[in-house]
N, CA, C and O of each residue as an XYZ file, in Angstrom:
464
protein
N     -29.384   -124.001     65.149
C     -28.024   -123.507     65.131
C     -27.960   -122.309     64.196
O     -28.542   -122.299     63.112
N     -27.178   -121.228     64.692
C     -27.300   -119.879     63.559
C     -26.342   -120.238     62.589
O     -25.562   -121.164     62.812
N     -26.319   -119.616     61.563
C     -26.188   -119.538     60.048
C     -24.773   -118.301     60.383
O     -24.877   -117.285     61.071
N     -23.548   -118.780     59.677
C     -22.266   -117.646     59.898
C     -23.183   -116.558     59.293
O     -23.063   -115.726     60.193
N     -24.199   -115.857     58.200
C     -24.838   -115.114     58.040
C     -25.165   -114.292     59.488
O     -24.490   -113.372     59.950
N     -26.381   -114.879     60.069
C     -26.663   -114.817     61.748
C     -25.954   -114.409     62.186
O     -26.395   -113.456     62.828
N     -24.195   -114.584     62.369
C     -23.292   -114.237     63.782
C     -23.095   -112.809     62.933
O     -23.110   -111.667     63.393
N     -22.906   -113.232     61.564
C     -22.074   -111.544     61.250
C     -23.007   -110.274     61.400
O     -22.800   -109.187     61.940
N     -24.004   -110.741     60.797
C     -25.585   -109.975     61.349
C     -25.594   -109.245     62.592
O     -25.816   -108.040     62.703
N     -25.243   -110.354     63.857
C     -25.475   -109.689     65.049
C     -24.141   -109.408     65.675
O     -23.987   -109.175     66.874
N     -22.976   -109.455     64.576
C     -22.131   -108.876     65.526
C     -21.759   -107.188     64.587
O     -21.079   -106.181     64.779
N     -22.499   -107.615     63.766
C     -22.480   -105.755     62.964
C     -23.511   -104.824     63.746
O     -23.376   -103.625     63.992
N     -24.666   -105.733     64.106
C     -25.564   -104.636     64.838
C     -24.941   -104.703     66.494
O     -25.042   -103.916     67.434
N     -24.539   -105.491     66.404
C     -24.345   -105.188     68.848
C     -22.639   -105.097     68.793
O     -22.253   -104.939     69.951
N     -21.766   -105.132     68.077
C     -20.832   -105.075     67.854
C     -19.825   -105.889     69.119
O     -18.949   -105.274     69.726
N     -20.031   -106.848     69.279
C     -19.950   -107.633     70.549
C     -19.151   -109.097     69.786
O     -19.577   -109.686     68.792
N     -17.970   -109.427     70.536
C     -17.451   -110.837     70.092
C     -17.919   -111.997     70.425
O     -17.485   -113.118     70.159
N     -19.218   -111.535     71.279
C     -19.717   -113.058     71.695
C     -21.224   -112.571     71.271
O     -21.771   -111.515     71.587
N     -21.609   -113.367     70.669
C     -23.506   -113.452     70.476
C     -24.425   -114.415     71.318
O     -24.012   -115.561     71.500
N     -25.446   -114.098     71.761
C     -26.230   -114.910     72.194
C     -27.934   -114.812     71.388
O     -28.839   -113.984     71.495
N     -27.791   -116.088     70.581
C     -28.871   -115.984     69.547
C     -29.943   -117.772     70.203
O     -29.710   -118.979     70.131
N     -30.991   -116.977     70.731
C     -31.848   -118.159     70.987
C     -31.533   -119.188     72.050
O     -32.022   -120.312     71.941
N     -30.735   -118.876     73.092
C     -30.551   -119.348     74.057
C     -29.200   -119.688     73.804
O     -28.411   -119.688     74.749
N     -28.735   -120.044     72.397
C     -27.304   -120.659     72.487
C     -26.157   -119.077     72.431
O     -26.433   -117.878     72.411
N     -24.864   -119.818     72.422
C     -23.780   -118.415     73.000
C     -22.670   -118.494     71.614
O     -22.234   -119.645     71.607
N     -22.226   -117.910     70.765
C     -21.652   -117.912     69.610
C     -20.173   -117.291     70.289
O     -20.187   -116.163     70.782
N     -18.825   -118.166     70.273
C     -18.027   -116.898     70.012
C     -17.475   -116.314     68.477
O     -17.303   -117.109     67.552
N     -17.256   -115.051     68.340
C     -16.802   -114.636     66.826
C     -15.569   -114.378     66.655
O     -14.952   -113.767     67.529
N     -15.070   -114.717     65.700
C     -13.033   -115.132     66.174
C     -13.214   -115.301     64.362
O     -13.962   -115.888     63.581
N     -11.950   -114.331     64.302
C     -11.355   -113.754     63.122
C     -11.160   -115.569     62.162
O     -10.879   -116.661     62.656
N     -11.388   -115.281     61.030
C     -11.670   -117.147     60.108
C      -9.930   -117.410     59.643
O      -9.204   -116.662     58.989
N      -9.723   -118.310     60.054
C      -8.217   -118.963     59.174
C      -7.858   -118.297     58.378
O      -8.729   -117.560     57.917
N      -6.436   -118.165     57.772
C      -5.821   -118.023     56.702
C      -6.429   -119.094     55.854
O      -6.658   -120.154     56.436
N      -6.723   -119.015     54.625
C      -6.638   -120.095     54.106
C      -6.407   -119.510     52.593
O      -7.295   -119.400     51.748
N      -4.612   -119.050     52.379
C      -3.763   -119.288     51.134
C      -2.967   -120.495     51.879
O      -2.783   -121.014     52.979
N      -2.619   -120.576     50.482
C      -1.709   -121.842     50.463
C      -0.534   -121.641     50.034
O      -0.339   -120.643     49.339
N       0.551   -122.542     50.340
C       2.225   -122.305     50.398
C       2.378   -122.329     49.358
O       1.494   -122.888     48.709
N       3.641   -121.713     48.558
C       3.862   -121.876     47.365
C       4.268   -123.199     46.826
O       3.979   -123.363     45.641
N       4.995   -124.377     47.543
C       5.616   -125.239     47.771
C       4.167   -126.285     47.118
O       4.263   -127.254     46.366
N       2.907   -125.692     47.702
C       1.697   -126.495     47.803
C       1.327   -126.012     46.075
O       1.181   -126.840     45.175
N       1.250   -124.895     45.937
C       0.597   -124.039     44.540
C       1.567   -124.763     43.330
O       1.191   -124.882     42.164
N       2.918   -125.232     43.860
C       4.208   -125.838     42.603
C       3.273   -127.161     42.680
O       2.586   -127.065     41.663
N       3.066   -127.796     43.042
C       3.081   -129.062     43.154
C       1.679   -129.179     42.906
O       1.415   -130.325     43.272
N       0.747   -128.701     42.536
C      -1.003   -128.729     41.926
C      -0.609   -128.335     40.310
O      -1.071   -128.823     39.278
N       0.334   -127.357     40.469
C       0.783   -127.218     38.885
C       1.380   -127.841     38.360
O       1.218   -127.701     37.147
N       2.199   -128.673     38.668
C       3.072   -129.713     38.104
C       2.035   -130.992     37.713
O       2.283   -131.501     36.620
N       1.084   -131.485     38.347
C       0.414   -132.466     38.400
C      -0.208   -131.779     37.422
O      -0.006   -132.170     36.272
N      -0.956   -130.798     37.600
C      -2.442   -129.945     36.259
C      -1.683   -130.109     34.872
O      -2.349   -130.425     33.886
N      -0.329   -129.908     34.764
C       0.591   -129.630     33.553
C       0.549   -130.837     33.156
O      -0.190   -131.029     32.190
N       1.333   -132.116     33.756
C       1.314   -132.772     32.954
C       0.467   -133.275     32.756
O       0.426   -133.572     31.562
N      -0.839   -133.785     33.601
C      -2.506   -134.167     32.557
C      -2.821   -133.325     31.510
O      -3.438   -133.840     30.578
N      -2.519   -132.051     31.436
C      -3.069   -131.412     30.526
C      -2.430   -131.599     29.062
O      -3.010   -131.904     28.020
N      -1.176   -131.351     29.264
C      -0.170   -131.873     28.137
C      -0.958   -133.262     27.248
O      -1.370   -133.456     26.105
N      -0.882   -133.928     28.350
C      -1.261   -135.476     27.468
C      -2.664   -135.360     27.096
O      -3.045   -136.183     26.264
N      -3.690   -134.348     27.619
C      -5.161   -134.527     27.017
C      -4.266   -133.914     25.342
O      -4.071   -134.592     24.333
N      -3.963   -132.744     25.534
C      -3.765   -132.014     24.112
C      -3.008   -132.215     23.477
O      -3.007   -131.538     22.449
N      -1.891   -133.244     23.649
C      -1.319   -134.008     22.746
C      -1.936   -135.051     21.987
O      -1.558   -135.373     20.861
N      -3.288   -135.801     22.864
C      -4.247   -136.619     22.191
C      -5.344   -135.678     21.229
O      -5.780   -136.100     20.159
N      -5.669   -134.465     21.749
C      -6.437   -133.822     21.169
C      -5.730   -133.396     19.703
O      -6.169   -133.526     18.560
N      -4.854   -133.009     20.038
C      -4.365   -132.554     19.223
C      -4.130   -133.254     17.481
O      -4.304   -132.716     16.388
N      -3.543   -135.047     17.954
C      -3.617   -135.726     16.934
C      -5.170   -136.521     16.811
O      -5.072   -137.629     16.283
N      -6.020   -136.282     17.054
C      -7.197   -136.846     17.033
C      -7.932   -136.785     16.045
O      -8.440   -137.647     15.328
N      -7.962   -135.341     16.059
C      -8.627   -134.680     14.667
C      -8.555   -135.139     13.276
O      -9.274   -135.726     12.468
N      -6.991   -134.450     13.361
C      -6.152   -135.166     11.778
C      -6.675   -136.827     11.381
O      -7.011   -137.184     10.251
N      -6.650   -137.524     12.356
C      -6.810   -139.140     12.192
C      -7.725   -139.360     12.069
O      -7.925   -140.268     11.262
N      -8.975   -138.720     12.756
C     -10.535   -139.231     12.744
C     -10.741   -138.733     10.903
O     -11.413   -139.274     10.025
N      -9.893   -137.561     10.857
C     -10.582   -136.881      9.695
C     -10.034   -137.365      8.396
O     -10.700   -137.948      7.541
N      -8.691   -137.059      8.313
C      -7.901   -137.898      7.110
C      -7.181   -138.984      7.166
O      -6.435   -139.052      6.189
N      -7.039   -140.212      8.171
C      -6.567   -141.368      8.135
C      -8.185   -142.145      8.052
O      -8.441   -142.853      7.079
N      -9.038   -141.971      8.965
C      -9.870   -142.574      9.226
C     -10.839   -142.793      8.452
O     -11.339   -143.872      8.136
N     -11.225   -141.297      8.008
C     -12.023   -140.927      6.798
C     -13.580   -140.953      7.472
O     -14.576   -141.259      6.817
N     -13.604   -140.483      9.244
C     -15.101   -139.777      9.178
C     -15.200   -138.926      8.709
O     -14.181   -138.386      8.279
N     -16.402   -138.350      8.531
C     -16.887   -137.046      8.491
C     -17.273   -136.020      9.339
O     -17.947   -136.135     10.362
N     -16.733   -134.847      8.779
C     -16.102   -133.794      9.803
C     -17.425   -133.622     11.053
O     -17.110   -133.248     12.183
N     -18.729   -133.900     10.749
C     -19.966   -133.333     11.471
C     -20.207   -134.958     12.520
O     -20.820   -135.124     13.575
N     -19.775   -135.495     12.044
C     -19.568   -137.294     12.977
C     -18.613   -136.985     13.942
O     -18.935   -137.075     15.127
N     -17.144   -136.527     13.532
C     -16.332   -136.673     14.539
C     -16.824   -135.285     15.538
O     -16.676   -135.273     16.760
N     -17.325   -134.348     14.878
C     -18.053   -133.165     15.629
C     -19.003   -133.941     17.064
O     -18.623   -134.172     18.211
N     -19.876   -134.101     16.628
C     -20.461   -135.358     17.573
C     -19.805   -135.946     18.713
O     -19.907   -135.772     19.927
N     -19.127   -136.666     18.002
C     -18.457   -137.656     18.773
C     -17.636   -136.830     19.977
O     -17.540   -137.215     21.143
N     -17.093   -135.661     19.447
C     -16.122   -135.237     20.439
C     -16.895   -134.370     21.523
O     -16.375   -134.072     22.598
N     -17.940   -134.061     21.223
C     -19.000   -132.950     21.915
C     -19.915   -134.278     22.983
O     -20.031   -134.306     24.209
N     -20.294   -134.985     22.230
C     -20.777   -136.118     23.411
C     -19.976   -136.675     24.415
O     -20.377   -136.732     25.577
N     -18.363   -137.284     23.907
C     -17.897   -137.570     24.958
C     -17.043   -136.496     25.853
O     -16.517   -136.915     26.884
N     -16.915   -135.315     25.536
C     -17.031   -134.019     26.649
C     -18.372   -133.819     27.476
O     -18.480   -133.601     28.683
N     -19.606   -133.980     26.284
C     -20.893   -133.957     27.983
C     -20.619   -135.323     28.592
O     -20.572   -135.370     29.821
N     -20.432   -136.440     27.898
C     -21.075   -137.036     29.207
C     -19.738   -137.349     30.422
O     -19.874   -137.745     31.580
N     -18.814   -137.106     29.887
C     -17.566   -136.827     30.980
C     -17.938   -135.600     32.050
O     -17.743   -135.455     33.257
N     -18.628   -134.713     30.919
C     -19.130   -133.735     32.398
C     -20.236   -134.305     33.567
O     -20.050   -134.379     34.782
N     -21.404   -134.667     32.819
C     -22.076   -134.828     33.318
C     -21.327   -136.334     34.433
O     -21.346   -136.023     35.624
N     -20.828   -137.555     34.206
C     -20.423   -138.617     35.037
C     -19.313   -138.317     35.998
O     -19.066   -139.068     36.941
N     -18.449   -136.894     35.686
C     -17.616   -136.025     36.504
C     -18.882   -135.884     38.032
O     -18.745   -136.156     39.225
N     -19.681   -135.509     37.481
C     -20.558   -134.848     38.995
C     -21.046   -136.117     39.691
O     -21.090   -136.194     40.919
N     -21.429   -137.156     38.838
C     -22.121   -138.448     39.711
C     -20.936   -138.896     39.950
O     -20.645   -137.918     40.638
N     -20.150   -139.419     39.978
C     -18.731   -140.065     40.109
C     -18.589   -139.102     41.890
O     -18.681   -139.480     43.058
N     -18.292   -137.551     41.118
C     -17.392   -136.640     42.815
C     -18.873   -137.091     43.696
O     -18.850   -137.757     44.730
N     -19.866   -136.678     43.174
C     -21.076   -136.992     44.712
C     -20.978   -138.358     45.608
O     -21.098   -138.568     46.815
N     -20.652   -139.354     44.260
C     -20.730   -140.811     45.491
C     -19.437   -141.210     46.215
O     -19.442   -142.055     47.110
N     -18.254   -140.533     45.775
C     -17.425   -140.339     46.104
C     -17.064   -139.749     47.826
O     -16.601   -140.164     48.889
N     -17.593   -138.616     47.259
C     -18.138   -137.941     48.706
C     -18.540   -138.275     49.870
O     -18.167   -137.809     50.946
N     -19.630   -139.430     49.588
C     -20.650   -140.276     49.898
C     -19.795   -141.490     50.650
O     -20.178   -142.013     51.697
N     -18.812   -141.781     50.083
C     -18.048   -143.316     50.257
C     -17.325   -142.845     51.541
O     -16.901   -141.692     51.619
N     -17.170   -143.835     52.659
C     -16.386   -144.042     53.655
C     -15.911   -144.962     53.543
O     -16.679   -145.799     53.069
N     -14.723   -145.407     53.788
C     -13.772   -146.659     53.950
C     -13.232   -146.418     55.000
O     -13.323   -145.349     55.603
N     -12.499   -147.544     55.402
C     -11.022   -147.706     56.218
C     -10.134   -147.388     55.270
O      -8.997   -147.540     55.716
N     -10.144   -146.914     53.865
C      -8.956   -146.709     52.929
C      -8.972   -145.179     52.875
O      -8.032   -144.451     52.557
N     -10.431   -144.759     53.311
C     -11.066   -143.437     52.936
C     -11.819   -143.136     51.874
O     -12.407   -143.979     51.196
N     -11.836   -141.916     51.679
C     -13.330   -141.539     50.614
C     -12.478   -141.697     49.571
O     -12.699   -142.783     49.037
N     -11.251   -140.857     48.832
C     -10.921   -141.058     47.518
C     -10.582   -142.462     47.146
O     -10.918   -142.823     46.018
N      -9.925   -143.364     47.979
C      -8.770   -144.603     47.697
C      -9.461   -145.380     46.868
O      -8.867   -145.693     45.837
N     -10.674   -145.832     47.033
C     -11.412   -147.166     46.263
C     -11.838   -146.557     45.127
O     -12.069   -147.423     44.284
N     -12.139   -144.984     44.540
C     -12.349   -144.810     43.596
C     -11.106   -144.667     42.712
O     -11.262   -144.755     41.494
N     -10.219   -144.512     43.081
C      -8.857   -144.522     42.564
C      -8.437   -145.520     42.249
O      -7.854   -145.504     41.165
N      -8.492   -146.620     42.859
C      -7.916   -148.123     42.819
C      -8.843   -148.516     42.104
O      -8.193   -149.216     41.328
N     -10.397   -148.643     41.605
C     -11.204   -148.611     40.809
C     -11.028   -148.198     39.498
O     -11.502   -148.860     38.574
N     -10.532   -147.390     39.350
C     -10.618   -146.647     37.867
C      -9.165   -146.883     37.217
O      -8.911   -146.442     36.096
């Protein structure tokens, strides 16, 4: 099967809306819109806002407490906060891959959601 590389390839050199690459027949047809409504762009921001709020409202008092209620030390809580940012990164990527991976009758996101 050709590669969208392949069609654009041969429709820059034969300048033709239909390709025929290797026996098979390509047609070439202008690709989707794909922006999104504003209606759609409010409503990813509203959700991003308020998770974000509540990470940096925790972040925010974290510090102070680890450092002068708690009484670690500043190069401990350093640590601490740098490890559990990698390994959130790093279990971010194994988490979305099997995710990916998962089929249900509920679908791919639902059981990791209802899970966590």
């Amino acid at each position: 099967m050709a590669t969208n590389k392949e069609k654009e390839l041969a429709e820059s050199l034969l300048g033709e809306s239909e390709v025929k690459i290797e026996s098979q027949t390509f047609e070439i047809s202008e690709p989707e819109s794909t922006s999104l409504s504003n209606k759609i762009r409010v409503a990813f921001a509203i959700g991003s806002f308020a998770s974000s709020s509540a990470a940096a409202i925790i972040d925010y008092y974290s510090m102070p407490f680890w450092l002068d209620i708690a009484g670690v030390e500043p190069i401990t809580t350093s640590i601490i906060v740098f490890l559990s940012r990698a390994l959130d990164s790093i279990f971010d990527l194994i988490i979305g891959r099997l995710s990916d991976l998962t089929n249900t009758r509920f679908g791919k996101r639902r059981p990791w959601l209802l899970g966590s």
